[in-house]
N, C-alpha and C positions, 0 to 999 in steps of 0.2 A: 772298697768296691762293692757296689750293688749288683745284684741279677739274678734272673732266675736258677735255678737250679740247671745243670746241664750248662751254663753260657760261655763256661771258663775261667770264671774265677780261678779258681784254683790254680789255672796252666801258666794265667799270667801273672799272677803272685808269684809264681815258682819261677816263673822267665825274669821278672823284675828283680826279685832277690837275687839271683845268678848271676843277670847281667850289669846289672845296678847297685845292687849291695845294701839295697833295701830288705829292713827284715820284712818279713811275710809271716802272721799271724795264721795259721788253718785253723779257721776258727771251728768247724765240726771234729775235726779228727781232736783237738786240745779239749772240745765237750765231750767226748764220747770218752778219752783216756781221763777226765776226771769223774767222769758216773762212773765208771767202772774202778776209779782209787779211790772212789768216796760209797759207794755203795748206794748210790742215789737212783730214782728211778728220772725218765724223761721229763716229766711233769711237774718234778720239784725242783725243778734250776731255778737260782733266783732271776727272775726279770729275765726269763727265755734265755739265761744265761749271758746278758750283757754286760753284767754285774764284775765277771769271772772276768770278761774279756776285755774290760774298760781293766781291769787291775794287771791282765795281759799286756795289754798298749803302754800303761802306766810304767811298769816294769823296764822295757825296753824302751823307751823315753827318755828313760836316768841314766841311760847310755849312749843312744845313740838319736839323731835329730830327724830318724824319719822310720814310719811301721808303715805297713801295708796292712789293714784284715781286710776280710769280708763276712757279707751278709747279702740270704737275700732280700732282705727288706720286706718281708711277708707279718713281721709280727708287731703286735700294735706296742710293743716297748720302743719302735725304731727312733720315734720321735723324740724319745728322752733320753736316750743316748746319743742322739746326734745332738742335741741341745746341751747337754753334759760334756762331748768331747771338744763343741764350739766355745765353752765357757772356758776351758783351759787349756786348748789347743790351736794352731792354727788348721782349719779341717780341707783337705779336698775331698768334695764328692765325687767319685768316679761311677757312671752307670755301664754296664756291659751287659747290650745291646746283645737279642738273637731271638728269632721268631720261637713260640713257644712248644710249634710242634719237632725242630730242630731239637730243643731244650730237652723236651721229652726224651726223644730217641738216646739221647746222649745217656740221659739218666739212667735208662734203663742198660744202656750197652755196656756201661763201664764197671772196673771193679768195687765190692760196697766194701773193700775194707774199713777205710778211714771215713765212711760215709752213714748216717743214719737209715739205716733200710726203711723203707715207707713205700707205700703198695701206688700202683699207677694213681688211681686216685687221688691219694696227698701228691704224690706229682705234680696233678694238671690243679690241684686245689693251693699248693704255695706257690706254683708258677704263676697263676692268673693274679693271686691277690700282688707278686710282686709285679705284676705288668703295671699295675694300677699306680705305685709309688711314682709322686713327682716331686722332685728336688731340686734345688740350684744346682745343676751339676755342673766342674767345673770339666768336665770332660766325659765323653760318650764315644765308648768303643763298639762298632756292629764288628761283632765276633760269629756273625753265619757262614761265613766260608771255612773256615776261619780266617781271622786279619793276620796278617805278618806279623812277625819277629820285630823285624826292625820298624814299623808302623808303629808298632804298641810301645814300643820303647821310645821311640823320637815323637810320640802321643805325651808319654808319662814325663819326658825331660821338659817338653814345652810347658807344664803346671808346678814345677816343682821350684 
């Protein structure tokens, strides 16, 4: 799942694993508990951390025949990891869709536990560059209202 910051990623990862039995990768909160067991600073993850998280996905693969992560498609490694997980995976691109000033408000409302703190600015600055991202996608969720429960899921069953 792509999207800006703020779009729900997160909510529907967690709704999908729940309701579906798809694992869900959180992909910040599993960067943030490894800087902080590894002693690393933000800047020194390998490859924005996709590195970590392709070997995440990899993991739970050897197990089970379907992950969930996200991103939001702001950093210029996306393209090599989508390409990496296309060469050994079957991939759906999922976008979730939410006006940027929506995305904002969110950001800021919510708790930073599991979340990278960054100042409004990085905000509207990873939100814009993720608006930019254009993909094959095989599916596109407008999460403004927010979208339904049962929408997002009978969404997720129809590409699977």
């Amino acid at each position: 799942m792509i999207g800006a910051k703020g779009s729900g990623k997160t909510y529907i990862g967690n709704l999908l694993e729940n309701k579906l039995g798809i694992h869900f990768i959180r992909v910040e909160q599993r960067l943030i508990e490894h800087i902080q067991s590894t002693n690393l600073e933000n800047d020194h993850l390998p490859n924005d951390g996709y590195d970590l998280e392709l070997n995440w996905i990899e993991e739970i693969l050897q197990k089970s025949d379907e992950v969930i992560s996200e991103a939001t498609g702001s950093s210029r490694y996306l393209p090599e990891f989508i390409d990496r997980l296309k060469a050994n995976y079957e991939l759906r691109l999922v976008r979730i869709s939410c006006p940027l000033d929506i995305c904002f408000n969110r950001t800021r409302e919510r708790a930073q536990d599991h979340q990278f703190r960054v100042t409004d600015e990085s905000i509207s600055s990873i939100n814009a560059a993720t608006d930019k991202v254009r993909l094959d996608w095989s599916l596109v969720i407008d999460n403004a209202d927010p979208a339904l429960d049962t929408s997002i899921i009978e969404a997720f069953n129809g590409i699977r």
